[in-house]
PDB file with one MODEL, atoms N, CA, C and O in Angstrom:
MODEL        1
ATOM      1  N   UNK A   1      -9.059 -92.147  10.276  1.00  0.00           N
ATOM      2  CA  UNK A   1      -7.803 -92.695  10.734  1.00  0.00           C
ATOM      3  C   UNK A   1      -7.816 -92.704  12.252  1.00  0.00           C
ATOM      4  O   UNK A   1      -8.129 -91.646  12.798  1.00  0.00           O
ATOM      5  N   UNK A   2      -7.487 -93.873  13.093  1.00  0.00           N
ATOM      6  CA  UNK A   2      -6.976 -94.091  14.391  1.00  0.00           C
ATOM      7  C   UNK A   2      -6.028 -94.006  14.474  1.00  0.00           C
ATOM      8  O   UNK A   2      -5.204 -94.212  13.583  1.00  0.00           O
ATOM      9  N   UNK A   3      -5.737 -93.529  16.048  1.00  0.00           N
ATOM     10  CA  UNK A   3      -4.063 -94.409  16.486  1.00  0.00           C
ATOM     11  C   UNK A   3      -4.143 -95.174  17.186  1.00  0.00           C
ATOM     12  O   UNK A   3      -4.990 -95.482  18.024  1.00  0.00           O
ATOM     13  N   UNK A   4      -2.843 -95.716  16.759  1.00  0.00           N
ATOM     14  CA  UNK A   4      -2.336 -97.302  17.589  1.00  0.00           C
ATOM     15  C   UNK A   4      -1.552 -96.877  18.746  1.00  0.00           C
ATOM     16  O   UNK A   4      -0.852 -95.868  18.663  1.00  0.00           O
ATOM     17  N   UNK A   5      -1.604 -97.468  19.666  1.00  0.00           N
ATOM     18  CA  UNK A   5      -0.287 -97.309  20.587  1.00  0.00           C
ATOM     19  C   UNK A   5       0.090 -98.370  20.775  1.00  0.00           C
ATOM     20  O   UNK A   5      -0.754 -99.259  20.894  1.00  0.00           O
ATOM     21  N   UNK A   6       1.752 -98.745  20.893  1.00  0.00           N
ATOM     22  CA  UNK A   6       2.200 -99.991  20.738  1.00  0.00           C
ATOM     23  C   UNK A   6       3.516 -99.839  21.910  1.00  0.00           C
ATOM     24  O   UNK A   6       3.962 -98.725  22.183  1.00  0.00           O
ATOM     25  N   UNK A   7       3.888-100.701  22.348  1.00  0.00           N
ATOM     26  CA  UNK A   7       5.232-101.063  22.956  1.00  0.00           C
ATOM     27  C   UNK A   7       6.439-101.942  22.082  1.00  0.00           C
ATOM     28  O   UNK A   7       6.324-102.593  21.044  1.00  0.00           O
ATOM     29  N   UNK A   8       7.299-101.754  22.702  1.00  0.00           N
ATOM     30  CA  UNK A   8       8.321-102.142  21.582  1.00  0.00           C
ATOM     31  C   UNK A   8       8.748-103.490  21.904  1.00  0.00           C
ATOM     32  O   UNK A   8       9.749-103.979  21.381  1.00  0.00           O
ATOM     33  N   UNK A   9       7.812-104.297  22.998  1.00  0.00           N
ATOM     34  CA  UNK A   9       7.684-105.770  23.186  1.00  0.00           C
ATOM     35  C   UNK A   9       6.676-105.734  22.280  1.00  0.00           C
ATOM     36  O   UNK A   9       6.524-106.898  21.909  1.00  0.00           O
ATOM     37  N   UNK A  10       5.825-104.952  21.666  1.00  0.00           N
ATOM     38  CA  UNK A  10       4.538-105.517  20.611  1.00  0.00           C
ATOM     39  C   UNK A  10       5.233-106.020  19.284  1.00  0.00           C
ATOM     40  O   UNK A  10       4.726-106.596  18.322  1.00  0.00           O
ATOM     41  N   UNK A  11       6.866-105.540  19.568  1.00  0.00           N
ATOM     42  CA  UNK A  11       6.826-105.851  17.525  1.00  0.00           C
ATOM     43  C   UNK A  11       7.372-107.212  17.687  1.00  0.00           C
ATOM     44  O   UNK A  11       7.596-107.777  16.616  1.00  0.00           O
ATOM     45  N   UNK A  12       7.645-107.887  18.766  1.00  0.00           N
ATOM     46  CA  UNK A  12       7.591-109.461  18.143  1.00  0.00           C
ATOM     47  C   UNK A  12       6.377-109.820  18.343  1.00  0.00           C
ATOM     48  O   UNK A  12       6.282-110.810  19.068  1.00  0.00           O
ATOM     49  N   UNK A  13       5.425-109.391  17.975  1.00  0.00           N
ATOM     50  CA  UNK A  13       4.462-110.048  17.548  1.00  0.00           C
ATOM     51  C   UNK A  13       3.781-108.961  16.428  1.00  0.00           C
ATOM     52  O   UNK A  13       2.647-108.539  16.657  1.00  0.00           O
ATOM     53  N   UNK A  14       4.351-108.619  15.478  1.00  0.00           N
ATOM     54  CA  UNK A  14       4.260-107.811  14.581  1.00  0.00           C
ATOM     55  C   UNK A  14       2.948-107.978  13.378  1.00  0.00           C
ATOM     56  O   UNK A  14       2.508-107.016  12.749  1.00  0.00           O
ATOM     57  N   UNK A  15       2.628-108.894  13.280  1.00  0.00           N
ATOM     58  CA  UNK A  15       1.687-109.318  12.395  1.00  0.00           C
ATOM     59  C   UNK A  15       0.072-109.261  13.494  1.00  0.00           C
ATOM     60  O   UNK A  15      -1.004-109.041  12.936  1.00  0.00           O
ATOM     61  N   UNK A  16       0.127-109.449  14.774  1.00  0.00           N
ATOM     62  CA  UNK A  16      -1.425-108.762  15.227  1.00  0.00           C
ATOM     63  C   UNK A  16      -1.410-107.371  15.086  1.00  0.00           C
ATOM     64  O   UNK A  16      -2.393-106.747  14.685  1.00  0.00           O
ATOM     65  N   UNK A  17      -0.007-106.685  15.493  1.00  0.00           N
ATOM     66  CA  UNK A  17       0.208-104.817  15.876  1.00  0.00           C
ATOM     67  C   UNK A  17      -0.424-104.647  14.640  1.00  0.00           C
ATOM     68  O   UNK A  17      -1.385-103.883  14.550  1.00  0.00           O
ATOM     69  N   UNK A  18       0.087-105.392  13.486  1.00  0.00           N
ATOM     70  CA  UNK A  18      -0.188-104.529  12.475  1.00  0.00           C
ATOM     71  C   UNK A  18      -1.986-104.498  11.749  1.00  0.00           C
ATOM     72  O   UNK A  18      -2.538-103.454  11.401  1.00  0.00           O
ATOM     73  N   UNK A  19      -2.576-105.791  11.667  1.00  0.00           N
ATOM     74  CA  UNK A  19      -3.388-105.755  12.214  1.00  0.00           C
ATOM     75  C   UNK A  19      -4.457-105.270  12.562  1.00  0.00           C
ATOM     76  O   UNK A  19      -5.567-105.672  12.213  1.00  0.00           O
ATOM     77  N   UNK A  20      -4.160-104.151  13.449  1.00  0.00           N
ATOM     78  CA  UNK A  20      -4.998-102.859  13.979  1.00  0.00           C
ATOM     79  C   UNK A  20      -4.983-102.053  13.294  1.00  0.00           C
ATOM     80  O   UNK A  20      -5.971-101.336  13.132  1.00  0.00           O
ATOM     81  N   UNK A  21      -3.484-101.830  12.437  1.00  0.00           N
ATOM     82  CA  UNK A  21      -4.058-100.328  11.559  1.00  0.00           C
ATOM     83  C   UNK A  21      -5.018-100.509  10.409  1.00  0.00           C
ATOM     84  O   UNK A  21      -5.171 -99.707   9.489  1.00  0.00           O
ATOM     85  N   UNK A  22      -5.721-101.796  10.589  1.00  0.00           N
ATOM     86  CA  UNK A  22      -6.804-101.606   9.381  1.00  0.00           C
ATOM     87  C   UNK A  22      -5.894-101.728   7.515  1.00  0.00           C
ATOM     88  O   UNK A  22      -4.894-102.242   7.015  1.00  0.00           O
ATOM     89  N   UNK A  23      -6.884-101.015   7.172  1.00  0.00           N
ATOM     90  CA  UNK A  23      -7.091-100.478   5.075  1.00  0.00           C
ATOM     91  C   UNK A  23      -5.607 -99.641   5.409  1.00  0.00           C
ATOM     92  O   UNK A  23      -4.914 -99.759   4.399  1.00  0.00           O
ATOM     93  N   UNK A  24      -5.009 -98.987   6.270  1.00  0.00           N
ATOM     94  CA  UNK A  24      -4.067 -97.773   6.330  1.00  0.00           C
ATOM     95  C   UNK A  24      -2.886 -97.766   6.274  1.00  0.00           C
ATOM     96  O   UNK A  24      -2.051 -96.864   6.336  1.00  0.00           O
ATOM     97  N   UNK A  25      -2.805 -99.409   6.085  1.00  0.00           N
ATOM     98  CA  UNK A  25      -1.104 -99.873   6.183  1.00  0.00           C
ATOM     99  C   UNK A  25      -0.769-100.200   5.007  1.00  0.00           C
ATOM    100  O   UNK A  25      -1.693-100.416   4.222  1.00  0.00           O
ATOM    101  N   UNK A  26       0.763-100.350   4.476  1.00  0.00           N
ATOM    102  CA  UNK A  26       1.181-100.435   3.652  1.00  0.00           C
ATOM    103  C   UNK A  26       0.865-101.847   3.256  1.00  0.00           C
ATOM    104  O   UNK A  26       0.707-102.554   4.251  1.00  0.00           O
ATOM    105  N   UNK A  27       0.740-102.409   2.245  1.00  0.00           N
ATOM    106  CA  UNK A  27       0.266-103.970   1.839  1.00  0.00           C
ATOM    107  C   UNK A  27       1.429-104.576   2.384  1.00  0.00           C
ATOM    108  O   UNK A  27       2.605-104.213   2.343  1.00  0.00           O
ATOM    109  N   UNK A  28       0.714-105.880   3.065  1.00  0.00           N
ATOM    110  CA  UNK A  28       2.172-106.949   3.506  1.00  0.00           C
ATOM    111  C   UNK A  28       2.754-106.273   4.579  1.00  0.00           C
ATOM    112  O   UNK A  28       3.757-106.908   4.902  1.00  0.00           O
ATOM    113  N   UNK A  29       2.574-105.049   5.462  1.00  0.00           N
ATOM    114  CA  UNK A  29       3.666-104.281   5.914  1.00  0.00           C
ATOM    115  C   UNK A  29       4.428-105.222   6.859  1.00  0.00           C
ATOM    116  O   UNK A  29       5.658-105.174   6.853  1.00  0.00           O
ATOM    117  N   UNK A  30       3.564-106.364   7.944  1.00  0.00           N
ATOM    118  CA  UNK A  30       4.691-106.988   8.729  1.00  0.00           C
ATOM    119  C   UNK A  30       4.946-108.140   8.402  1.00  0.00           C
ATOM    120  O   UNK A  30       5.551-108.712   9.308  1.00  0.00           O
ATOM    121  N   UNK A  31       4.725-108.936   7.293  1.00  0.00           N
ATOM    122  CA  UNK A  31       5.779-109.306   6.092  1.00  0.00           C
ATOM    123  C   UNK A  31       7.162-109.027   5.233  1.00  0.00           C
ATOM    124  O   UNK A  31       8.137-109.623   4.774  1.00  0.00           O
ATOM    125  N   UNK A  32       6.624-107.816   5.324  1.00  0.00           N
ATOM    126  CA  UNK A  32       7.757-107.533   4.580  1.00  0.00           C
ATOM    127  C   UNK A  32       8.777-106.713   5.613  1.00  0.00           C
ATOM    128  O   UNK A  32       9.976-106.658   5.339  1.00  0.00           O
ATOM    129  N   UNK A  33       8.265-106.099   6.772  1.00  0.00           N
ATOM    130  CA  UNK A  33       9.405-105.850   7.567  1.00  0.00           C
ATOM    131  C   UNK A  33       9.924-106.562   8.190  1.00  0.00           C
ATOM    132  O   UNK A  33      11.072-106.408   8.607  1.00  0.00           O
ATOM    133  N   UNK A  34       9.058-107.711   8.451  1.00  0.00           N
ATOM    134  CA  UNK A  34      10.351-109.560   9.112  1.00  0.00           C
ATOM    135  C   UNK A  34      11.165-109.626   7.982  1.00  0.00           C
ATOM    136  O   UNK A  34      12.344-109.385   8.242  1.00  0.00           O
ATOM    137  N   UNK A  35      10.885-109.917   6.612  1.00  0.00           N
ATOM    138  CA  UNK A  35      12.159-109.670   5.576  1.00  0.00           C
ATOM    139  C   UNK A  35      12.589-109.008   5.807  1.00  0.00           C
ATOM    140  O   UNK A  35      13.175-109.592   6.718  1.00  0.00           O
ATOM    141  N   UNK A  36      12.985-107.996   5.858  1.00  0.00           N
ATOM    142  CA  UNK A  36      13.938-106.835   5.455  1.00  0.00           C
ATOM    143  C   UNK A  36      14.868-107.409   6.738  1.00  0.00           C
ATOM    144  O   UNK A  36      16.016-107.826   6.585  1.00  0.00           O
ATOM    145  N   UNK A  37      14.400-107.374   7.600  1.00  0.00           N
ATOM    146  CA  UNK A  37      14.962-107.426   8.949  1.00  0.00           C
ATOM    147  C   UNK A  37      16.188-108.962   9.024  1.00  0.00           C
ATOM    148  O   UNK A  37      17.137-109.240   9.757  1.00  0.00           O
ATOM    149  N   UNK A  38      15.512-109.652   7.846  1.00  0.00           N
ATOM    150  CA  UNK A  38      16.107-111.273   7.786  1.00  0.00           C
ATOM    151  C   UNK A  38      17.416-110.821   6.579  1.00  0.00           C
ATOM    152  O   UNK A  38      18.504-111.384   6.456  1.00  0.00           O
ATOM    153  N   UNK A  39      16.911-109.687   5.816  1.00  0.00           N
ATOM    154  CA  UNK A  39      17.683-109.185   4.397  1.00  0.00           C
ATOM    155  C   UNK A  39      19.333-108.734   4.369  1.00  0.00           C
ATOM    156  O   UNK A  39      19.732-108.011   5.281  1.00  0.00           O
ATOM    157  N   UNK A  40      19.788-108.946   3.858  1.00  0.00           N
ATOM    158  CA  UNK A  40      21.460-108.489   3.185  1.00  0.00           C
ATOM    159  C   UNK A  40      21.132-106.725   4.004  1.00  0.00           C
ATOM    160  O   UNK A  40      19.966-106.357   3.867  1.00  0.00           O
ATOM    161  N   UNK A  41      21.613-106.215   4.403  1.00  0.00           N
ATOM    162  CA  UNK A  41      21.668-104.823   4.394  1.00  0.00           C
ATOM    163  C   UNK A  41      21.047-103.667   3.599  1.00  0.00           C
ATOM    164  O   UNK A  41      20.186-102.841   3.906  1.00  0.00           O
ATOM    165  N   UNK A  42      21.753-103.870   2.488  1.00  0.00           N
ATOM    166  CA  UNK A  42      21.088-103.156   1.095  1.00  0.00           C
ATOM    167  C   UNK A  42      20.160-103.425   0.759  1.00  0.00           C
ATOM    168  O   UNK A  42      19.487-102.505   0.295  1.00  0.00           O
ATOM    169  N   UNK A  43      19.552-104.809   0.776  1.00  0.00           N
ATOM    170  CA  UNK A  43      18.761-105.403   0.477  1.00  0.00           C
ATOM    171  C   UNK A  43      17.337-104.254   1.276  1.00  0.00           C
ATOM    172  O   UNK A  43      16.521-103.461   0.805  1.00  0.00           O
ATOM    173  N   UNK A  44      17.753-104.876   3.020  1.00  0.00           N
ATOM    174  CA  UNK A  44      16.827-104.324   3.748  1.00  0.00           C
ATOM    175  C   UNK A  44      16.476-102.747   3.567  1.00  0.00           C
ATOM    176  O   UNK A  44      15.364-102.234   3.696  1.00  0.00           O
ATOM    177  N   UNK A  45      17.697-102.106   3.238  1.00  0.00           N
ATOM    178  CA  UNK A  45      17.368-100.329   3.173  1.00  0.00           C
ATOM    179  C   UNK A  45      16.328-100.274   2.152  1.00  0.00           C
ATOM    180  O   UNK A  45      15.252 -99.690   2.281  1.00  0.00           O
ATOM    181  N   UNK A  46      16.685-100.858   1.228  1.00  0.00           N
ATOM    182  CA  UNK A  46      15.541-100.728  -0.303  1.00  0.00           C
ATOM    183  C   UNK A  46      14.148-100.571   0.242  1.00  0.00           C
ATOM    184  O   UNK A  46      13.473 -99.610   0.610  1.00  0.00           O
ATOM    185  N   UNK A  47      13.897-102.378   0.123  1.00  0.00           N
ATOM    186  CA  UNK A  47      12.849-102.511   1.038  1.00  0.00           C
ATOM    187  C   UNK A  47      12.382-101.709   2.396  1.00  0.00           C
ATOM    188  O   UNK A  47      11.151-101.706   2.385  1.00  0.00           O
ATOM    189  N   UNK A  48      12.749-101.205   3.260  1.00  0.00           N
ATOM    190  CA  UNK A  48      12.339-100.412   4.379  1.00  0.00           C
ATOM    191  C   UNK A  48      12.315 -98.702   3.687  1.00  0.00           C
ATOM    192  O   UNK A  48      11.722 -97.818   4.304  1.00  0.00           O
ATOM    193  N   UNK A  49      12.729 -98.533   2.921  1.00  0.00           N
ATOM    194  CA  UNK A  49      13.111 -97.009   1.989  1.00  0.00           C
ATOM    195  C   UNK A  49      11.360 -97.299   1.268  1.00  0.00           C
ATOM    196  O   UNK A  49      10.552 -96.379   1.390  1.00  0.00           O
ATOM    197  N   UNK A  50      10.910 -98.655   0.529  1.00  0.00           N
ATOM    198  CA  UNK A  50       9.713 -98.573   0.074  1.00  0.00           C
ATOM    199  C   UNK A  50       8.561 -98.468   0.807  1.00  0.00           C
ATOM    200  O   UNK A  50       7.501 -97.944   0.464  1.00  0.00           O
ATOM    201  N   UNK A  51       8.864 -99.044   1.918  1.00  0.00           N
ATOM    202  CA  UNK A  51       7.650 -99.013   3.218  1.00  0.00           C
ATOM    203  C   UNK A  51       7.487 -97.577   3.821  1.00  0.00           C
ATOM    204  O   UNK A  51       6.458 -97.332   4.450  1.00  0.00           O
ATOM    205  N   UNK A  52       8.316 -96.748   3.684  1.00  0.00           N
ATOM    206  CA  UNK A  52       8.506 -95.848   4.238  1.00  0.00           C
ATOM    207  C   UNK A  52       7.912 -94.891   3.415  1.00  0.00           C
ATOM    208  O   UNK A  52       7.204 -94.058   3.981  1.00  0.00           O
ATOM    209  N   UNK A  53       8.047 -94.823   2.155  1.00  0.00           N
ATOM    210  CA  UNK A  53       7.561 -94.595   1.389  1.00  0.00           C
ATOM    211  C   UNK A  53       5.794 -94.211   0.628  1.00  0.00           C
ATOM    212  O   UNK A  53       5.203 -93.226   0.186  1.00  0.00           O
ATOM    213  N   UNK A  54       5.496 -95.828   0.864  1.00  0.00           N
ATOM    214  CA  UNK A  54       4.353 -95.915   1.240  1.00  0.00           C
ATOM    215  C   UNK A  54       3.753 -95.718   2.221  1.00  0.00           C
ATOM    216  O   UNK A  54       2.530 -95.806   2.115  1.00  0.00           O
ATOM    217  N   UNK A  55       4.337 -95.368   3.599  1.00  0.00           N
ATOM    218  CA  UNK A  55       3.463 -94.676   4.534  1.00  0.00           C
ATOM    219  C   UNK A  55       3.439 -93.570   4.910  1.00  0.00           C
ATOM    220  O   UNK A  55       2.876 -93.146   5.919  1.00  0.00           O
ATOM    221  N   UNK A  56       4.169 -92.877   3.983  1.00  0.00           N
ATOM    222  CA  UNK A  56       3.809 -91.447   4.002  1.00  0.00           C
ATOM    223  C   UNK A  56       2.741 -91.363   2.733  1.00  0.00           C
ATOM    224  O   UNK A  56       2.057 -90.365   2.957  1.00  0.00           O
ATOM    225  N   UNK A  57       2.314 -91.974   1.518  1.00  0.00           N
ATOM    226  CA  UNK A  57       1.191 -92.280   1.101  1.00  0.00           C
ATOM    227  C   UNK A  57       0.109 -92.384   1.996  1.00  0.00           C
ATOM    228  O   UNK A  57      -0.709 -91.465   1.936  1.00  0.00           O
ATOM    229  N   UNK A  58      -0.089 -93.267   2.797  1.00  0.00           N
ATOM    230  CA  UNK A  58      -1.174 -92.905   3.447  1.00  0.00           C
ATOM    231  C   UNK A  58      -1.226 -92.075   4.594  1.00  0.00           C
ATOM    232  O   UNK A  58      -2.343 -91.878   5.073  1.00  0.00           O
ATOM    233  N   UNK A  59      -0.308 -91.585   5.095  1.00  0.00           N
ATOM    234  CA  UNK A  59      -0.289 -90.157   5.708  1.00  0.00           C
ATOM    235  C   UNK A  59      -0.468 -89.411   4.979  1.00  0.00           C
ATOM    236  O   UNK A  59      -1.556 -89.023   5.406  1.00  0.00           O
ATOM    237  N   UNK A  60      -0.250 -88.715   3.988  1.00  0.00           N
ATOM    238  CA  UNK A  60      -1.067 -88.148   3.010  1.00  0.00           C
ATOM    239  C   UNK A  60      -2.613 -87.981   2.588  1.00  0.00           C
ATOM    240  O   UNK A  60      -3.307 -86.964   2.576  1.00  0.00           O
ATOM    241  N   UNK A  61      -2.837 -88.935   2.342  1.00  0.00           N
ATOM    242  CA  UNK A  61      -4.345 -89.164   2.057  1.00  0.00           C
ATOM    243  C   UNK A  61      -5.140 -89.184   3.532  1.00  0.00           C
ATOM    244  O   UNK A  61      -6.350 -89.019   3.689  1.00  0.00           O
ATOM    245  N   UNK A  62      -4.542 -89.331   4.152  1.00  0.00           N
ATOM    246  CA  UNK A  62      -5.370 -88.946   5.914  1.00  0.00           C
ATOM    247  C   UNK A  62      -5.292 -88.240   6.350  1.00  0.00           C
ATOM    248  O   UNK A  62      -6.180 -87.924   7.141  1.00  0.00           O
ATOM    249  N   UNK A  63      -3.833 -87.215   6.116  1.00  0.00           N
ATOM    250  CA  UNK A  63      -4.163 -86.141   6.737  1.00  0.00           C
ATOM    251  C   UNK A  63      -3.376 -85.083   5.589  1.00  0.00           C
ATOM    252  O   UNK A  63      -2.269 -84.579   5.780  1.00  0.00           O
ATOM    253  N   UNK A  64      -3.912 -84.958   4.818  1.00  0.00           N
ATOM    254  CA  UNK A  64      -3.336 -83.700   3.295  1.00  0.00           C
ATOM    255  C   UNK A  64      -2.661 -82.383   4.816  1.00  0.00           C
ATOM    256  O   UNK A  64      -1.717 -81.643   4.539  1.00  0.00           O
ATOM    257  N   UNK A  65      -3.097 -82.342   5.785  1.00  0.00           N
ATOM    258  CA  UNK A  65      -2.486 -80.844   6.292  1.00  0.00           C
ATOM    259  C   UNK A  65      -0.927 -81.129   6.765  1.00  0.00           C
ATOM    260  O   UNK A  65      -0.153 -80.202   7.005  1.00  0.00           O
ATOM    261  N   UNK A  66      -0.582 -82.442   6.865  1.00  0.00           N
ATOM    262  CA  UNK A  66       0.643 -82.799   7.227  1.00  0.00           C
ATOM    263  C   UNK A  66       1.852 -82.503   6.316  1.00  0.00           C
ATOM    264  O   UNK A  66       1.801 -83.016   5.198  1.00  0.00           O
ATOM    265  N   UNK A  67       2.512 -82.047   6.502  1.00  0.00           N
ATOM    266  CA  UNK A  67       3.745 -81.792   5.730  1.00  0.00           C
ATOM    267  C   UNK A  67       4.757 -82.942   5.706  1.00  0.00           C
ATOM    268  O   UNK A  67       5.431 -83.197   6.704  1.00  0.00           O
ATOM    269  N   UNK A  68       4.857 -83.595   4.628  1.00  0.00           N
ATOM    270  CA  UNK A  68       5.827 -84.928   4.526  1.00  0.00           C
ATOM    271  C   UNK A  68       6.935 -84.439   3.809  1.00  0.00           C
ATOM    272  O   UNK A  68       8.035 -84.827   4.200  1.00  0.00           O
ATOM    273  N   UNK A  69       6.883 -83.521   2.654  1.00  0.00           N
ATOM    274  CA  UNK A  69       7.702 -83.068   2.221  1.00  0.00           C
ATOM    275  C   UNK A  69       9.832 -83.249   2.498  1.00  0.00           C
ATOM    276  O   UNK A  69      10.821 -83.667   1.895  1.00  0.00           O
ATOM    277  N   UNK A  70       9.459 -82.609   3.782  1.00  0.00           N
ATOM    278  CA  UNK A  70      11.611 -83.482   4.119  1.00  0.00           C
ATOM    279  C   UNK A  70      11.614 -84.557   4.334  1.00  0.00           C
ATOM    280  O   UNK A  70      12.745 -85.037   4.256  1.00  0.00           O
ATOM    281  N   UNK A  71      10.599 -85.468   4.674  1.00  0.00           N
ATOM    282  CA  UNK A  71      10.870 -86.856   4.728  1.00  0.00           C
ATOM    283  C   UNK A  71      10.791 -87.469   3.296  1.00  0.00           C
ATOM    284  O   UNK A  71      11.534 -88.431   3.105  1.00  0.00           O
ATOM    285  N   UNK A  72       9.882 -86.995   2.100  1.00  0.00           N
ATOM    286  CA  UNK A  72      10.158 -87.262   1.029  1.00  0.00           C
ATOM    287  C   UNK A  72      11.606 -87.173  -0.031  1.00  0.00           C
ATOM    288  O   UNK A  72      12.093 -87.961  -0.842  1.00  0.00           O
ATOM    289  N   UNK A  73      12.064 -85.500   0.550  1.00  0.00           N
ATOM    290  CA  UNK A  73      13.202 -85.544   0.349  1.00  0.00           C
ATOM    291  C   UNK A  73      14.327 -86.519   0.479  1.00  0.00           C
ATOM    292  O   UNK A  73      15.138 -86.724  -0.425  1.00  0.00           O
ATOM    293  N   UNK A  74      14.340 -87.109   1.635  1.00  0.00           N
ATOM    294  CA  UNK A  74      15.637 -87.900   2.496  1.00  0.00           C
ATOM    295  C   UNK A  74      15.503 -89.319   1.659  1.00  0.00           C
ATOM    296  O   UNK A  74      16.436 -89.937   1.147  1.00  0.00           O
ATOM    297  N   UNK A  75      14.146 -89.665   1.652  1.00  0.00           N
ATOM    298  CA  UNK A  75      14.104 -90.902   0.414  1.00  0.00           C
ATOM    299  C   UNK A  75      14.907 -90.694  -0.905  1.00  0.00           C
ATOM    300  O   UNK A  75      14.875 -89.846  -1.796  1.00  0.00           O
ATOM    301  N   UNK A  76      15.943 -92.276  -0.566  1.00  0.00           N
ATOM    302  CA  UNK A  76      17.027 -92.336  -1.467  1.00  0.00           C
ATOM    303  C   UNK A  76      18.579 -91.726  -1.538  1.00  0.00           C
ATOM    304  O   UNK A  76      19.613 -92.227  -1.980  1.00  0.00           O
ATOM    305  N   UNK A  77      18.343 -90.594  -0.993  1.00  0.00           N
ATOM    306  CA  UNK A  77      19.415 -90.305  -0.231  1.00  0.00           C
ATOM    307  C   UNK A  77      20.472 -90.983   0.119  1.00  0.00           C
ATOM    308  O   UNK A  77      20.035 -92.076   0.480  1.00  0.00           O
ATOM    309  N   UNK A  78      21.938 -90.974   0.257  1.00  0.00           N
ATOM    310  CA  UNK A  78      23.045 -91.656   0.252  1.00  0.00           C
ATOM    311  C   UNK A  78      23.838 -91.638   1.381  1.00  0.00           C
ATOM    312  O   UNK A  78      23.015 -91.886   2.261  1.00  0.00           O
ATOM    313  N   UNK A  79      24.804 -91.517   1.871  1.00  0.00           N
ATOM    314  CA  UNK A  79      25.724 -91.075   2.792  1.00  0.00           C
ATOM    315  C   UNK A  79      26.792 -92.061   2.628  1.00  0.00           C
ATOM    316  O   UNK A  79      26.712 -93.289   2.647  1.00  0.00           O
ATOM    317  N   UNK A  80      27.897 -91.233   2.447  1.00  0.00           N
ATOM    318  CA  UNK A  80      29.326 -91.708   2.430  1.00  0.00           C
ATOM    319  C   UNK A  80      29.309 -92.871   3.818  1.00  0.00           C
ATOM    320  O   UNK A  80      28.761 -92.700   4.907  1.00  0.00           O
ATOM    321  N   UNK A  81      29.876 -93.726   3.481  1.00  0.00           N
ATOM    322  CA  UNK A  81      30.230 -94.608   4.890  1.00  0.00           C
ATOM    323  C   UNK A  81      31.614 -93.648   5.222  1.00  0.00           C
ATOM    324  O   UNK A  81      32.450 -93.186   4.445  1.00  0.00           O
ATOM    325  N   UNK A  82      31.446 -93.513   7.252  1.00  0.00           N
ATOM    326  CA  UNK A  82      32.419 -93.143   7.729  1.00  0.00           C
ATOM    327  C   UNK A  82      33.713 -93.877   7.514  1.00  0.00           C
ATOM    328  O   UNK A  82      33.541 -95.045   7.165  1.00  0.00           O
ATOM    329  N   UNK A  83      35.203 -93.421   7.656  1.00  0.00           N
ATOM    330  CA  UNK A  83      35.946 -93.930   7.129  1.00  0.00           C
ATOM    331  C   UNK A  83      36.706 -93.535   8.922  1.00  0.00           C
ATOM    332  O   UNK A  83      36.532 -92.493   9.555  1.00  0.00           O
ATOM    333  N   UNK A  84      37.646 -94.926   9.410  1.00  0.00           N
ATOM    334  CA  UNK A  84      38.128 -94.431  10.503  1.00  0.00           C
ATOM    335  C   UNK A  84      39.867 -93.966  10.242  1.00  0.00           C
ATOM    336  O   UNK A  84      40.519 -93.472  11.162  1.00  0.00           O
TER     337      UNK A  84
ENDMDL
END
């Protein structure tokens, strides 16, 4: 596994950034995060909740000493909308 270093002018152009991470990225990843991003809300959480998902999959398998564990937790997870 490498790292990338990116700027946050790199993500409009999201499909070379991604690109670089090789076999290590989630399938489709900057495909499917221009959807989500184009998506209903709910729509997008789903979708970005699965990507997220899957890349702690391959954080896993690259580095087993990493602890993903509370971020696995928080997947799916709810929260009341604030009420004013």
């Amino acid at each position: 596994m490498h790292c990338v270093f990116f700027s946050t002018f790199q993500l409009k152009k999201m499909g070379a950034l991604v690109a670089q991470f090789g076999e290590g990225a989630p399938v489709q990843l900057a495909e499917r995060t221009e959807d989500a991003l184009r998506a209903l809300p709910e729509e997008a959480a789903y979708e970005l909740e699965r990507l997220v998902a899957e890349t702690l999959d391959v954080v896993e398998r690259a580095m087993p000493d990493v602890d993903t564990a509370q971020v696995r937790r928080q997947l799916g997870r709810r929260d009341e909308p604030w009420s004013l």
